[in-house]
C-alpha positions, 0 to 999 in steps of 0.5 A: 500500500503507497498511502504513506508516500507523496506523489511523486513528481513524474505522476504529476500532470503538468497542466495543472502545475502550470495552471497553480504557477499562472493563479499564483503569478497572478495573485500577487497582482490581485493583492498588490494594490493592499500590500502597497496601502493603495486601497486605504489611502483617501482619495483626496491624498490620492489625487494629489500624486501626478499620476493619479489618473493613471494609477486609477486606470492601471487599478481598474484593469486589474479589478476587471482583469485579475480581481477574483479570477485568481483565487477561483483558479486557486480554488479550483485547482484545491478541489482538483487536487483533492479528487486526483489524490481520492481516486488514486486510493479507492481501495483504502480511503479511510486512511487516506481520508484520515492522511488528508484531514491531517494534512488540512489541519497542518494547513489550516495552522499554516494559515492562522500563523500566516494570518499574522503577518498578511491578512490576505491569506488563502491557506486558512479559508482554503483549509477550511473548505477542504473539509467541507469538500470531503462531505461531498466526495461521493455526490454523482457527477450530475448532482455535483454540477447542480450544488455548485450552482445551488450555492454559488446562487445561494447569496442571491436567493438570500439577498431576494428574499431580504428585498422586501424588507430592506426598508425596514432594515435600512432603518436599522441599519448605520447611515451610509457615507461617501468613501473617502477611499477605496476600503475603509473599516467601520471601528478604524479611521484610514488615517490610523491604519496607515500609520500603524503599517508606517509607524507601528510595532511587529505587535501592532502589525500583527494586531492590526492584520487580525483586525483585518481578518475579522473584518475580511471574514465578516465580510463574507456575510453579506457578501455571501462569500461562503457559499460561493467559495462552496460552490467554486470548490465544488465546481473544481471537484465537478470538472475534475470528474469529468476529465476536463483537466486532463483532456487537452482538447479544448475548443476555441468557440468556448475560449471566445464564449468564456472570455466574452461573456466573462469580460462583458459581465465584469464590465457590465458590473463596474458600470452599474457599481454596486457594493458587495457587503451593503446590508440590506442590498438594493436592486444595485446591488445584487444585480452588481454581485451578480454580474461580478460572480458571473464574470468572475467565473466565466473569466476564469475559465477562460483563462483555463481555456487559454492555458491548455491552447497554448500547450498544444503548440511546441512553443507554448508548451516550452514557454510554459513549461518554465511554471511547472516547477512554480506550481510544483512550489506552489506553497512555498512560492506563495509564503515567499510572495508574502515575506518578499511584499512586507519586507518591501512595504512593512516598517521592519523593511523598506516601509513603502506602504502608502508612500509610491504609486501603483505603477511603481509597485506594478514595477517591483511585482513584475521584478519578484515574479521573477524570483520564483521562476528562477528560484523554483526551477533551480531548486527542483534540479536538485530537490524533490520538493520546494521547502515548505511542500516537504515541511508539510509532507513530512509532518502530514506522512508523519515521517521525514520524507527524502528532499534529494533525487534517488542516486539513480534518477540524477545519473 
């Protein structure tokens, strides 16, 4: 029985490696403008720098562009993986179930821990889902599909039902306020949470990401966030059930359509505008949320799509195939995303929060997404695992697992 080894590198499928290396690029993009204190800053402060304009149109691109796109691929890739690893051990899926509950446990740790230092953190939530998914392992293929759009609907369905009462909950509700910038938080005055990433101790910033926290996971309610992280989960498990990661074919007439209907729902939401955490929610706003969650997936999707097109081209192929090993590293590669950002843009580093434009910051992304190409393809030249995917192994397979190629592999 092979329950207690990790799966080896050459049982991988590379597409999906390249496609968790293209999500993890892609996030750092989605989270710059909150490392770097863009979404805090007033607005008034704002429009004081000479390049505001642009740095509003550079925000709005990656609000259409990347914003949610990222973490539903993340996401997805989550479910798939957790389908790939069940089938391989039909026969003995007790223990296999209890390796994997363990194996979240130590992620959701991670996570916690992780929290401290950048309220953004996936690992947490994505642990907590993971659980979630192991109710549903045996839901047919058909019934899959069905609960994923029921969940994805849910918050929706809620926000119809709250309609005819949101005059009466209005009244209820605090009086609303124009924004002074593009995040504020009701307790806490932008003025003194930048100062705090500008000024403060390690004790402060770690107090003032888990006020962050809280504040990100309340946000879910009204958003109805978590459900639809269900539902993507459950989509991802859904797709990986019928093959579609591991079928190459991939039509162009459904890369258009994705794309197009994605991009024009996205678009369609920014120019309505709405708000995702407004309770009650108006007419606005759930017309707003669900446009936004349709192009979020549909976009996604397409960038799947487009992915898996690429590949079936020799050039591609070779082009991307420099992510495999980022998605090989996918864990390590995102801690490192987090230790490199708030050691450029924590008081203990740089401390550039809130003090260069969004452009800039675009400048100094783009210069750390090549470090994790370059770190990652070096290290698995001469190891099997990235660091912290072996600290993470070992403690889930309760046993130290060999970090160096068999002799025989590297001769």
């Amino acid at each position: 029985m092979t329950l207690n080894q990790p799966i080896e590198p050459p049982k991988r499928i590379e597409i999906l490696d390249i496609l968790r290396g293209f999500a993890l690029l892609g996030i750092i993009f989605m989270n710059m403008s909150v490392f770097n204190g863009y979404i805090y800053i007033p607005f008034e402060d704002l429009k004081q720098a000479t390049n505001f304009a642009l740095d509003e149109k550079l925000y709005a691109f990656l609000e259409i562009a990347v914003a949610g796109k990222f973490y539903t691929l993340f996401s997805m890739l989550f479910a798939v993986g957790f389908y790939i690893q069940l089938s391989k051990h039909t026969g003995d899926s007790i223990d296999f179930l209890k390796t994997y509950r363990r194996r979240l446990g130590i992620l959701f740790v991670l996570g916690l821990i992780h929290s401290l230092i950048w309220f953004g953190d996936i690992l947490l939530t994505y642990s907590i889902y993971g659980f979630i998914l192991i109710l549903f392992r045996n839901v047919q293929s058909k019934n899959l599909i069905r609960l994923s759009l029921f969940f994805i609907l849910v918050p929706f369905l809620i926000d119809l039902a709250v309609l005819p009462f949101s005059e009466a909950l209005s009244n209820l509700a605090p009086e609303s306020s124009t924004a002074i910038a593009h995040v504020e938080y009701p307790d806490m005055p932008n003025e003194e949470l930048i100062n705090t990433f500008q000024n403060g101790s390690i004790g402060d910033l770690i107090v003032l990401n888990i006020h962050n926290a809280v504040w990100k996971y309340l946000g879910y309610l009204p958003s109805g966030k978590h459900f639809t992280f269900l539902g993507i989960f459950l989509l991802g498990y859904y797709l990986a059930s019928t093959g579609f990661f591991t079928k190459q074919s991939k039509s162009t007439v459904a890369l258009l359509g994705t794309f197009l209907i994605g991009l024009l729902a996205t678009i369609s939401a920014k120019l309505i505008g709405g708000s995702y955490y407004q309770f009650p929610p108006t007419p606005t706003d759930i017309l707003f949320k669900f446009l936004s969650i349709t192009g979020q997936l549909f976009m996604c999707l397409s960038y799947i799509i487009s992915i898996f097109k690429i590949v079936q081209s020799t050039k591609g192929r070779k082009a991307l195939a420099y992510l495999i090993p980022v998605g090989r590293m996918a864990l390590s590669n995102y801690l490192l995303q987090t230790l490199l950002m708030i050691t450029i843009f924590y008081n203990f580093g740089f401390n550039l929060f809130g003090k260069i434009s969004l452009m800039q910051t675009t400048g100094i992304v783009i210069l750390i997404l090549v470090s994790p190409v370059i770190l990652s393809n070096l290290w698995l030249k001469h190891f099997r695992f990235g660091p912290m995917e072996w600290i993470w192994r070992s403690l889930t397979y309760q046993k130290r697992i060999s970090m160096r190629y068999q002799k025989e592999k590297l001769n």
